[in-house]
C-alpha positions in Angstrom: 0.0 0.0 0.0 1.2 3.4 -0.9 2.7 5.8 1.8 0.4 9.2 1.8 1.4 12.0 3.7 -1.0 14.5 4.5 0.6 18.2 5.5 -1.3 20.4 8.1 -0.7 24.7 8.0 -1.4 25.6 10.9 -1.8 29.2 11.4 -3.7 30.5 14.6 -6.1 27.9 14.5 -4.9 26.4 18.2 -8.8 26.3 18.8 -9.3 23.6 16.4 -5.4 21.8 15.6 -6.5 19.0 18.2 -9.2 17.3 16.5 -7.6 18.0 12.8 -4.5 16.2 13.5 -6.9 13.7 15.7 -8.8 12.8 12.5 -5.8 12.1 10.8 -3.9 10.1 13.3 -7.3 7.6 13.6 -6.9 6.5 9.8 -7.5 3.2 9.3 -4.7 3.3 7.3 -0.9 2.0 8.3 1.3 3.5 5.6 0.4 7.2 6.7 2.4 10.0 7.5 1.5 13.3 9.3 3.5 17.0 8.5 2.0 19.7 10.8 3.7 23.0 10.4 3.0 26.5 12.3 3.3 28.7 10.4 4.5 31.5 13.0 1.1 31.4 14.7 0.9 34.3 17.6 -1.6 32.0 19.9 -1.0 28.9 21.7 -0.7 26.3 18.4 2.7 25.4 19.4 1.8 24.0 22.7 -0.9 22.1 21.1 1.7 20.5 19.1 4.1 19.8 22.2 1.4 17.4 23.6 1.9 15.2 20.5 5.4 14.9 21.6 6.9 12.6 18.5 3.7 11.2 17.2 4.4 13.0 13.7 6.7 15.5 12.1 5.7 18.8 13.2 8.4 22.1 13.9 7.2 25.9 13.7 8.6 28.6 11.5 8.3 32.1 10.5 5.2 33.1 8.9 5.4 32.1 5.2 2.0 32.2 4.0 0.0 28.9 3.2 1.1 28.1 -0.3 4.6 28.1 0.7 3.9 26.3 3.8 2.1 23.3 1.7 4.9 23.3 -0.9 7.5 23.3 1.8 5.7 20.3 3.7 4.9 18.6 0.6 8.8 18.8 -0.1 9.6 16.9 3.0 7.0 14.2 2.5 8.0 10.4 1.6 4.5 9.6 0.1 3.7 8.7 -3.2 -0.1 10.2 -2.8 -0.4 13.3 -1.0 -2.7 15.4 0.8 -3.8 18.4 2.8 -6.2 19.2 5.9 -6.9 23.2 7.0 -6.3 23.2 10.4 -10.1 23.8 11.5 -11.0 21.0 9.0 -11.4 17.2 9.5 -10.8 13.9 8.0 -13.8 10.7 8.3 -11.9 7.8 9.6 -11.6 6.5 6.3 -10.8 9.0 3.7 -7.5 7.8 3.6 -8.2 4.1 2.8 -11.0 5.0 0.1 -9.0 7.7 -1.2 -6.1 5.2 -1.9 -8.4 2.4 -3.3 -10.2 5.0 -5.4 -6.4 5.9 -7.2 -5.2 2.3 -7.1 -8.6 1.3 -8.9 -8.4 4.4 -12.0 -4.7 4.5 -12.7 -5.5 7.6 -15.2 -6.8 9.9 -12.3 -4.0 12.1 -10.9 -7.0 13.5 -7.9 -9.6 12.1 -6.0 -12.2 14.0 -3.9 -15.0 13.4 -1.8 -18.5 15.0 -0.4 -18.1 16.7 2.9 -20.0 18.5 5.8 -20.2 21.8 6.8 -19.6 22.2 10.9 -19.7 24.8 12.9 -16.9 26.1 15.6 -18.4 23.2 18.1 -18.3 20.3 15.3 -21.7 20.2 14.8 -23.2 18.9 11.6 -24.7 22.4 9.8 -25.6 20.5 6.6 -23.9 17.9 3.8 -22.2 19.2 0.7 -22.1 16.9 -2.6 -19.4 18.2 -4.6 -20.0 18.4 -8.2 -19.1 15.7 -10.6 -15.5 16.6 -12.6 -15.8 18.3 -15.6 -13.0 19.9 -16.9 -14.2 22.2 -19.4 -16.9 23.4 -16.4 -14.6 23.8 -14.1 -12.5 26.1 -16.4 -15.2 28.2 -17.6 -17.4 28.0 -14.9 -15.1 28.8 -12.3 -16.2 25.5 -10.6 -13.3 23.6 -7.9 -14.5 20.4 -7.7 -12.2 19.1 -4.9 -13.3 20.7 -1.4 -11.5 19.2 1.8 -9.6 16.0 1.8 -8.7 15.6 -1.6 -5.9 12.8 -2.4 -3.1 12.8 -5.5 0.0 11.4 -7.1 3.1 13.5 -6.2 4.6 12.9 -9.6 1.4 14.8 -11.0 1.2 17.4 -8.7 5.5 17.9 -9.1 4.5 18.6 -12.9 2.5 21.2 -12.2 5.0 23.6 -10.1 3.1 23.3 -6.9 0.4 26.3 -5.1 1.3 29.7 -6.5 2.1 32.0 -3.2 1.2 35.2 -5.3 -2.3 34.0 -4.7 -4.4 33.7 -1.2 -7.5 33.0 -2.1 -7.6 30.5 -4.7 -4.3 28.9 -4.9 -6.0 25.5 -4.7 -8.3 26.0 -7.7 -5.0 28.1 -9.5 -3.1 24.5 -9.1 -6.0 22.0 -9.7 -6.8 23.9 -13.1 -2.7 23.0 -14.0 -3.3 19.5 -12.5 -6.1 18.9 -14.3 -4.1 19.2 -17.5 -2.3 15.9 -16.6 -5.1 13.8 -16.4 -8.7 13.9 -14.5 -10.4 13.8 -11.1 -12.1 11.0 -9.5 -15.4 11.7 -7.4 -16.0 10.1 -4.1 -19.8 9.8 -3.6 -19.0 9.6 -0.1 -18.6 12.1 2.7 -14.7 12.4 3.9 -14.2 15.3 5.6 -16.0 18.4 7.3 -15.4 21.9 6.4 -15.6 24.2 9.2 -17.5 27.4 9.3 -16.6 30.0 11.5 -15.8 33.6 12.0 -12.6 33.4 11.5 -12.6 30.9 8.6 -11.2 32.7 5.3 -13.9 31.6 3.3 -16.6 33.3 4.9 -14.5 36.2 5.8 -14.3 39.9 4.3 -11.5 39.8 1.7 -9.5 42.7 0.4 -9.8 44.1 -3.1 -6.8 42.3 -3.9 -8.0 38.7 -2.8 -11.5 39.6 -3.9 -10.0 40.2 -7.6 -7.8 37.3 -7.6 -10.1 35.1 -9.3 -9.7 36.9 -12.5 -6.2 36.9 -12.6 -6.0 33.0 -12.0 -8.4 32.6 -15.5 -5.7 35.0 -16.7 -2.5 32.9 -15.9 -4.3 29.6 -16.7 -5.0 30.9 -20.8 -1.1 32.0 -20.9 -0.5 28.1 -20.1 0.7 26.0 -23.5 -1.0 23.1 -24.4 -4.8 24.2 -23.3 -7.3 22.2 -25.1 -8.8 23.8 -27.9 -12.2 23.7 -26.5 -11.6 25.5 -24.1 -9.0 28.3 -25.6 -12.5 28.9 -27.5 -14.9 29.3 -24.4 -11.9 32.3 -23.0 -14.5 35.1 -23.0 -16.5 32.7 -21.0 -14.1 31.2 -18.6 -13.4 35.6 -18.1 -17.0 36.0 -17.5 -17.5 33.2 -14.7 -14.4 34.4 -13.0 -15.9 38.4 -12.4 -18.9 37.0 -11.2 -16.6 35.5 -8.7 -15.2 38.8 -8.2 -18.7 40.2 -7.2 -19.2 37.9 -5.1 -16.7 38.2 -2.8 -17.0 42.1 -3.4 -20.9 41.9 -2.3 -19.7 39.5 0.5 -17.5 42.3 1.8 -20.0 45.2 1.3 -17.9 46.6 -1.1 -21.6 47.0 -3.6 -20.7 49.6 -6.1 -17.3 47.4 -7.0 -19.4 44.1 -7.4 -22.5 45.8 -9.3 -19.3 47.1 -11.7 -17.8 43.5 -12.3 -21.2 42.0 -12.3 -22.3 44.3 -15.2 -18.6 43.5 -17.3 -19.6 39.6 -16.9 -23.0 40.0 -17.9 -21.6 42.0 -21.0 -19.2 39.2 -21.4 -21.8 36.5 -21.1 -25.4 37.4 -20.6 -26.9 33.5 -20.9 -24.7 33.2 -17.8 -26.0 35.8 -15.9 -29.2 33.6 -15.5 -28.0 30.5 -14.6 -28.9 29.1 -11.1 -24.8 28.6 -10.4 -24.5 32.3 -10.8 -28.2 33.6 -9.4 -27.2 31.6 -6.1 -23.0 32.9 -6.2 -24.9 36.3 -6.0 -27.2 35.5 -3.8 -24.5 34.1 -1.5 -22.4 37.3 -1.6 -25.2 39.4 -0.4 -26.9 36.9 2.0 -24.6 33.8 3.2 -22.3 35.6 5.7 -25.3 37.9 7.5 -27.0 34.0 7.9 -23.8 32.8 9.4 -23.4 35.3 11.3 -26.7 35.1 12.9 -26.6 31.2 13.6 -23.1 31.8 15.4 -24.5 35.0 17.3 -27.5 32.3 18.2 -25.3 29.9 19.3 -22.9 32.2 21.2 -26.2 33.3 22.9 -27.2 29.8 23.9 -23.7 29.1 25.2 -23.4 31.8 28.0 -27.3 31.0 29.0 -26.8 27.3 29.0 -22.9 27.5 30.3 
């Protein structure tokens, strides 16, 4: 059985370290090995990591950033299939063994994925997520990431592509998947292995800056300056363009910033007007402007319950 080594950034996140590197160290799966690095965390992550003593690999260093953190952990790794966990995220007891059968069983997939859950900061179950089924025409010019938490891949593929990009923070997952995906497809996991938290802190559900929020269309930009793009899809540019500033608005509405998403959302529409009225984007909009006031609700709720019922 291939070794896997699954590398943990860990950046402030002491809250939630324990039951990431929990999930991973109660893998029904023997040929596993576990990188956690700090990556210069101001709170108390390095104790958290003391308690392990020498269970796994872990040291702290200077902030670097989480692409550079990954690259640098996936340097030191021995295993043929590798892997990443957030360090508010978790692993189901047997992503790692399904994962590995799923790779071993279609030898053309460089990546496997899975469904997962959304949590909240105590671990409770907020609702399931199926990911979408890989496409990879869709997921250029749809500015869809089909692999959420716990996805698994070959190290010679993911060598080939250059690793995560550090000039991006928001989307350096998607940015590398979309290079990956050039050396051969993903593999969908109808099954739930792992759990994505939500909480206030979490960068997904968090303001961005105009930077971050903007970085979406420079990823589409780098990706059509790659050689060897399939014609199909050099073809569907303007379209690939338009999915990625609806993306921008998004995360613009998200942050309150209205005037800068109602401007991106009226160059995509330009771009791409069919677009503009499919469900994928009507919901993306939808989530800008509504997703993070619900989530902050249900945690004020809950914060609410908590010091009633202490």
């Amino acid at each position: 059985m291939p070794w896997v080594s699954i590398v943990i950034p860990a950046y402030n996140h002491a809250r939630y370290l324990s039951e990431a590197i929990d999930s991973i160290l109660s893998q029904d799966y023997p040929n596993l090995e576990l990188i956690v690095l700090d990556d210069g965390s101001t709170d108390n992550t390095r104790a958290v990591l003391e308690n392990y003593g020498n269970r796994f690999y872990w040291e702290s260093q200077k902030n670097m950033g989480q692409a550079n953190t990954l690259n640098k952990g996936w340097g030191m790794a021995k295993g043929e299939i590798l892997a990443y966990l957030s360090a508010d995220d978790l692993l189901s007891p047997q992503a790692t063994i399904t994962s590995v059968r799923c790779l071993l069983d279609n030898p053309d997939s460089v990546l496997c994925y899975g469904d997962f859950r959304l949590i909240d900061s105590e671990s409770r179950v907020i609702r399931t997520v199926v990911a979408p089924e890989y496409n990879y025409r869709e997921m250029v010019t749809r500015f869809i990431c089909p692999p959420g938490p716990g996805a698994y891949f070959w190290r010679d593929a993911f060598v080939k592509t250059g690793g995560w990009d550090p000039s991006f923070r928001q989307y350096p997952d998607y940015d590398c998947w979309l290079r990956l995906g050039l050396i051969g497809p993903f593999t969908h996991i109808r099954e739930q292995l792992a759990a994505f938290r939500v909480h206030e802190d979490s960068q997904t559900f968090a303001q961005t800056t105009v930077e971050r929020a903007e970085e979406a269309l420079r990823v589409i930009e780098k990706y059509f300056l790659l050689p060897d793009i399939p014609v199909e899809i050099v073809s569907a540019k303007k379209l690939a363009l338009a999915s990625a500033r609806f993306q921008v608005a998004q995360l613009h509405f998200r942050s309150g910033r209205y005037k800068a998403g109602f401007l991106q959302l009226c160059k995509a529409t330009l771009m791409s007007p069919r677009t503009f009225f499919t469900f994928k984007v009507q919901r993306m909009l939808a989530n800008g402007f509504f997703n993070r006031f619900g989530h902050k609700l249900r945690w004020a709720i809950t914060n609410r319950l908590k010091d009633n019922n202490p």
